[in-house]
N, C-alpha and C positions, 0 to 999 in steps of 0.2 A: 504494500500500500504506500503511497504517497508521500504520505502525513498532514492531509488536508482534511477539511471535514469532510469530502466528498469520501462516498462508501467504495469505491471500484475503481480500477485504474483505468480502462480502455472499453467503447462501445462501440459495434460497428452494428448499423442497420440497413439492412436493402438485401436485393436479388445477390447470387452469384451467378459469374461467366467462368462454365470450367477451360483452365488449360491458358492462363493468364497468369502475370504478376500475383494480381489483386486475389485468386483464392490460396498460391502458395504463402503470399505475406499472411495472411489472415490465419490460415492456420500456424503458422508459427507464431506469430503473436498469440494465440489461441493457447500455444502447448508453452510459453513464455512465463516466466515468473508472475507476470500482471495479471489479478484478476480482470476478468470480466463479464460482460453484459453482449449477447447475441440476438438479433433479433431478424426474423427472415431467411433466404437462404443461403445454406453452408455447405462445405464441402463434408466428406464422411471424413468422419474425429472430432468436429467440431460442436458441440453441444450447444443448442440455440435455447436462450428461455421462453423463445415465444415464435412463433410461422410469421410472417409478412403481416404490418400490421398495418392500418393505412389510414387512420384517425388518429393525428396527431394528440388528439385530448388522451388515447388510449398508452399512444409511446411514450410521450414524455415524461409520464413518471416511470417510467423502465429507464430510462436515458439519464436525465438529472442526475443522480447521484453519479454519474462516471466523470472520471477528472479527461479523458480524453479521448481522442478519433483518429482518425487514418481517411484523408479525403485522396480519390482515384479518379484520374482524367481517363477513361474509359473512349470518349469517342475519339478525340485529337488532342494535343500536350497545350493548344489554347485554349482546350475547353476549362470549365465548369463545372462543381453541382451546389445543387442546395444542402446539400450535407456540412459546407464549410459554414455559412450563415445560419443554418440549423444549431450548429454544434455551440454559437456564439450566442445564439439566445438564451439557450441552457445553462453558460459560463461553461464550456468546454472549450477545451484547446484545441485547435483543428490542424495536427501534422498534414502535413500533403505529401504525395509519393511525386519523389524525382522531380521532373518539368511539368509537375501540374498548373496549368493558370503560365503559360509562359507568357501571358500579355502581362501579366501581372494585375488582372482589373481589379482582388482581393487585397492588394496592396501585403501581399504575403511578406512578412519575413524571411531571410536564408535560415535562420535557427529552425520555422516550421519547418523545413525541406527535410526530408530522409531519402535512402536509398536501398535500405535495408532494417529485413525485423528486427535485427540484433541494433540498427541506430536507433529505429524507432523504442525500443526497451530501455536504452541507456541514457536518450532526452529524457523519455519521460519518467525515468528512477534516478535522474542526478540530483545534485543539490538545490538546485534551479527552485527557488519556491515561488508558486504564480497560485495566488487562493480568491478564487471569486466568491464571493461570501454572498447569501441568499436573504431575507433578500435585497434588493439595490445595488447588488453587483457591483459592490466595490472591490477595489483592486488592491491588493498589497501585495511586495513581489521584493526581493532579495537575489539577485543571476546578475549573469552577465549579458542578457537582453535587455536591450537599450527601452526605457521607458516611452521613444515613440512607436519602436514598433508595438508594444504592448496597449498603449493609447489607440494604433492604426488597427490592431483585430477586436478591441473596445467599440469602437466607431459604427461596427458592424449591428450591435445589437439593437434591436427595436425598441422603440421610445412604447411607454405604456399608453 
């Protein structure tokens, strides 16, 4: 665990495509020190708490408590998802794999970026303490990540 108040270390939600990146990382994060929260489809090993679920009133208390995510450019390295601005409303941290968002329109940090389940495991088990506290979503944070990118994936969240 972390050391935040949040209960779980990592949540992934959505379909899987076999025979890609996206379902080998997933299961190694999966078999990784980090707990977590699965929701949707997986590959075989990977234990889901719950099938595809698609009323967000229904996921988000599954999700909330996870300190983070793993967002996948699935169609082109310029693309997108909503998973990155999903993750930010909840006060999750949205790692991205590799050149996701190469336009950059999420205003991503390099600290998000990983290339691997083993970086993805060791950002988010270092000293690094980033604690979105519920609710008001304030910010307190001790790293070596620069206070605007942390203000620039803050920015993301929805005003009430």
């Amino acid at each position: 665990m972390m050391g935040t108040d949040k209960e779980i270390d990592f949540a992934y939600w959505g379909r899987m495509k076999h025979g890609n990146d996206r379902e080998k990382t997933i299961r190694q994060i999966y078999r990784s020190e980090l707990s977590t929260v699965m929701v949707g489809g997986f590959p075989s090993g990977v234990k889901r708490q719950a099938a595809w679920i698609k009323d967000w009133k229904e996921l988000y208390p599954m999700l909330e408590p996870a300190r983070c995510t793993l967002c996948f450019n699935w169609i082109d390295q310029t693309a997108t998802t909503s998973r990155y601005p999903e993750a930010l409303s909840i006060g999750m941290i949205p790692f991205v794999w590799r050149d996701y968002d190469s336009n950059n329109t999420y205003n991503i940090d390099d600290w998000q970026r990983v290339s691997s389940s083993e970086e993805l495991v060791e950002k988010s088990t270092s000293s690094i303490v980033v604690k979105f506290s519920m609710p008001g979503k304030k910010l307190r944070y001790s790293s070596s990540v620069s206070p605007l990118s942390l203000l620039n994936m803050i920015t993301f969240l929805p005003s009430k």
